[in-house]
N, C-alpha and C positions, 0 to 999 in steps of 0.2 A: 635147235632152239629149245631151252630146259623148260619154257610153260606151253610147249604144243603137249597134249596127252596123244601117244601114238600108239597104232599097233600094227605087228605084221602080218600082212598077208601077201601071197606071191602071183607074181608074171602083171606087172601093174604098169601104164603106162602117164606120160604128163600132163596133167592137169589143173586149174587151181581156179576151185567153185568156193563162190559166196551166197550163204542163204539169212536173208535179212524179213527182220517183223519189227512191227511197231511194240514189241516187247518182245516174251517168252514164248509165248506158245507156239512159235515155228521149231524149238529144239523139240517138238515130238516130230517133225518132221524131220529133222536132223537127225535123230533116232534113230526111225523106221530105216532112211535108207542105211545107216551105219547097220541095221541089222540082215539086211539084205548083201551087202558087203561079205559084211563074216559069215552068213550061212553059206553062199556062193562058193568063198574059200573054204570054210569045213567040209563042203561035198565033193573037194577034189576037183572041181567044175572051175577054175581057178585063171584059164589062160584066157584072154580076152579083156581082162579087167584093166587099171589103170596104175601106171605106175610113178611114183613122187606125186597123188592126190592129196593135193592139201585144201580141207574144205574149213573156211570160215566164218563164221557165225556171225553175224553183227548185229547186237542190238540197236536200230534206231528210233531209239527213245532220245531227247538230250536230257532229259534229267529226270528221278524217281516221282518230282513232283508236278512235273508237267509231261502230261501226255498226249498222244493227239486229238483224244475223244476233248481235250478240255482246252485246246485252241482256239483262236477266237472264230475261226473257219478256216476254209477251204484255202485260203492263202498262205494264209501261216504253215498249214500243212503241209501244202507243196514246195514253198523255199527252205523248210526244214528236211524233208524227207530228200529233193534237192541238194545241200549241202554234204546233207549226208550221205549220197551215194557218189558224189563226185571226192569227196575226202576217201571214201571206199576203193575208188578208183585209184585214186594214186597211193594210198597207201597198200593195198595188196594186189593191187594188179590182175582180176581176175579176169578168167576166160569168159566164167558165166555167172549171172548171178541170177539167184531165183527167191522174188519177193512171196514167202510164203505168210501171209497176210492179207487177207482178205479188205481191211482199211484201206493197205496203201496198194494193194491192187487196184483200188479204186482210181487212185490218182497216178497212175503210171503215166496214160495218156497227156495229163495234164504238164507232166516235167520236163524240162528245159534239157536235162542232164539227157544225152543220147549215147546209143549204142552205137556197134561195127561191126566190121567182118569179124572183129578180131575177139568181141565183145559182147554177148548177147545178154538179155536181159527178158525176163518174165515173173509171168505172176499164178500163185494159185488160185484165182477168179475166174478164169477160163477155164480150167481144168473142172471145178466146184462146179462150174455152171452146165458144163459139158456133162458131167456125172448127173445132175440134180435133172435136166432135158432129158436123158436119154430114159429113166426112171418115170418121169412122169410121161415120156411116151408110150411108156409098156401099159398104161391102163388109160382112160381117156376119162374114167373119173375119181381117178386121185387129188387128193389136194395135199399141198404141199406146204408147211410150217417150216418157215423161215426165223433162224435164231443166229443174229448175230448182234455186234455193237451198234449201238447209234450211229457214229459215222457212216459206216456200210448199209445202214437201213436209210437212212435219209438220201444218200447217193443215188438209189435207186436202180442201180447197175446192174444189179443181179435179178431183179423184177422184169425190165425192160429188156432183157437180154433172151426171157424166158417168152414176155407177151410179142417180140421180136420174130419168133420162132413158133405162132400161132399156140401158145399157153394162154387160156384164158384168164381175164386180170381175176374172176371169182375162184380161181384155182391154184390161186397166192396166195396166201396169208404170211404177213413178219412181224417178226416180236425182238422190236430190241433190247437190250440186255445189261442196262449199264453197271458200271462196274464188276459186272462177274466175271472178265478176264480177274480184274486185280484181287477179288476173293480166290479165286483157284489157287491164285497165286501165294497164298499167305492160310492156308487151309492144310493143313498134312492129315488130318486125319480125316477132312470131306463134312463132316458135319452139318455147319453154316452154310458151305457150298451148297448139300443135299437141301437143304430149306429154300434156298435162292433159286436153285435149278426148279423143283416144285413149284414156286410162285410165278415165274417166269413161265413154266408149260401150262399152269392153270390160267395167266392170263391170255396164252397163246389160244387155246381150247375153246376163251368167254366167246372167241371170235367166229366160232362157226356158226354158221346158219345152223335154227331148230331142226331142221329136217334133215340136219346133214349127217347122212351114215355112209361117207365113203371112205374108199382103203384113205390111210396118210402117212407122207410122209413129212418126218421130221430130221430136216438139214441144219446142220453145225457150220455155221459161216462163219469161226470163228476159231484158229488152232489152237487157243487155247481153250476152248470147249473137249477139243478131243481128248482132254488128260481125263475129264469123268463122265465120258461117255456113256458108263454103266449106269451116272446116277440122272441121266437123262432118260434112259431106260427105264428104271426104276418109278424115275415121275409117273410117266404118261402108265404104267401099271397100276400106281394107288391114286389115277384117278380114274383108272376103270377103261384104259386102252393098251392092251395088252396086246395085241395085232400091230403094230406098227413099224416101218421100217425106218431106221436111222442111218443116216447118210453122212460119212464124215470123209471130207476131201483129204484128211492124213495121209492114207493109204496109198490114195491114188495119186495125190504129190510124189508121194517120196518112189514108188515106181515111175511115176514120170522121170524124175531124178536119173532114178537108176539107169533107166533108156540110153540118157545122156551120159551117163560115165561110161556106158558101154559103147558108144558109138564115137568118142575120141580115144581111140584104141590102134597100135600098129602092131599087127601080127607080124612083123620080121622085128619086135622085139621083145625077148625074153629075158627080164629083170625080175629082181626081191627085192621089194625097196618096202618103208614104213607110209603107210596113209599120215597126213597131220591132220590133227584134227585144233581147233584154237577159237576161242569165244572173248571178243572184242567187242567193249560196250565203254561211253561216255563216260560212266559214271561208275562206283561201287553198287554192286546187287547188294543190298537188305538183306541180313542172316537168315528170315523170318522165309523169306523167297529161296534161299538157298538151300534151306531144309528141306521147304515142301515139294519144289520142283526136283531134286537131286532123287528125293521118294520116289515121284512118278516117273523121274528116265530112267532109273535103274533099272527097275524091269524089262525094258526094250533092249536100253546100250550104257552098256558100263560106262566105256569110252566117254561118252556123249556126258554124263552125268559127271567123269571126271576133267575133262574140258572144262565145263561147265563152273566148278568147283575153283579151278586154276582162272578164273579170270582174266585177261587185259585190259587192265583203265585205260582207256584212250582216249583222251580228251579232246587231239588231232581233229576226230570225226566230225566235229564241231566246228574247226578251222575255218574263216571267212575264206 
């Protein structure tokens, strides 16, 4: 099919993953594992892997102008997010799909749409929350700065998941973040981003107690935070917190991922086939989007950036 972007790597067996966000910021997670792919292959370390992997991207967004931060709630959300994984279903058939989105991790529980034996289905919230727990069990007075969208901060999911697990609630702190997905997104050279990230960590910061001088960390609840990661670094530096650890679920998604491509694997066979790679989205991406984010994947995965590049309108995903 002439709009998958492919590339070869050898002894792969069958599988066909979907990795869906309420926009962009899940292709750095699409990335990462595509980088993990091809080093695997470059090191000769090669058999075990998965062969005719075809991994597809879906943006469920339904349109550039409506997104879910701007729904009317939580309803809207989930008969959209809803339609959209069941038009996913039938139109590519996947084995597994992984909702790398911290938003619509929220409302997974909430969805009608069900999985199967045949069909699995998760999200990077558990994974993020799993990581952000085991961090703040390593010291018992860390506090922890939480930076995601509105939607995911009002849900309260990742808060309650932490005070669930004996985290105390004064060793939370969350700053939501609205629209700095869509600045990242329209930002190639970070600039504006870099002033947005700074106001955001200075208002995160107003939040501590006067007395408070413990370690912190600072959690990225949000994939599309992980493209300037550096300039959240850089914040919490010029304002005088130089010590900090930053925690970004990218990483640890996209090895989750990889877990899974390697354990639907059969060692009695040994193929060369092409991975596909293909990015299906409702709508046309904005040239302005397609600039800045093609920037930022390129460094991780060519592939991924030219996927990306080749879009599929599909308007389908929409389908009552």
């Amino acid at each position: 099919m002439d709009y998958f972007s492919t590339i070869t790597l050898q002894n792969y067996f069958s599988m066909n993953l979907v990795i869906t966000d309420s926009g962009l910021g899940g292709l750095s997670v699409f990335a990462q594992l595509m980088r993990f792919l091809k080093d695997r292959a470059s090191s000769g370390n090669s058999a075990n892997l998965v062969d005719n992997l075809n991994i597809t991207y879906v943006n469920a967004v339904p349109s550039n102008e409506r997104g879910y931060n701007s729904m009317s709630g939580s309803t809207e959300q989930i008969e959209t997010f809803d339609k959209i994984l069941n038009n996913t279903k039938k139109l590519f058939m996947p084995d597994y799909i992984f909702v790398a989105c911290g938003s619509l991790s929220v409302l997974l529980k909430e969805l009608q749409f069900q999985s199967n034996a045949e069909l699995k289905i998760d999200g990077i919230l558990s994974i993020g929350n799993k990581q952000l727990l085991g961090s703040l069990n390593q010291n018992s007075k860390t506090t922890a700065l939480i930076f995601a969208t509105p939607t995911t901060i009002r849900a309260k999911t990742i808060q309650h998941e932490l005070y669930k697990n004996g985290i105390a609630e004064k060793r939370i702190i969350t700053q939501a973040c609205p629209e700095l997905a869509t600045q990242i997104s329209n930002d190639p050279e970070g600039s504006k981003v870099a002033e947005s990230i700074r106001h955001w960590v200075r208002q995160a910061l107003q939040k501590l107690t006067a007395d408070s001088n413990s370690p912190l960390i600072a959690y990225l609840g949000c994939t599309h935070y992980s493209y300037r990661e550096s300039l959240f670094q850089d914040a919490f530096i010029q304002e005088g917190f130089s010590n900090i650890t930053l925690l970004n679920p990218k990483l640890a998604a996209a090895e989750y991922l990889y877990k899974i491509v390697l354990q639907n694997q059969d060692s009695a066979t040994i193929l060369s086939k092409d991975i596909s790679l293909s990015f299906s989205t409702p709508y046309p991406i904005p040239e302005q989007e397609i600039k800045t984010l093609s920037k930022l994947l390129n460094p991780i995965s060519v592939e991924t950036a030219e996927a990306f590049q080749n879009a599929i309108i599909c308007p389908e995903l929409l389908a009552d």
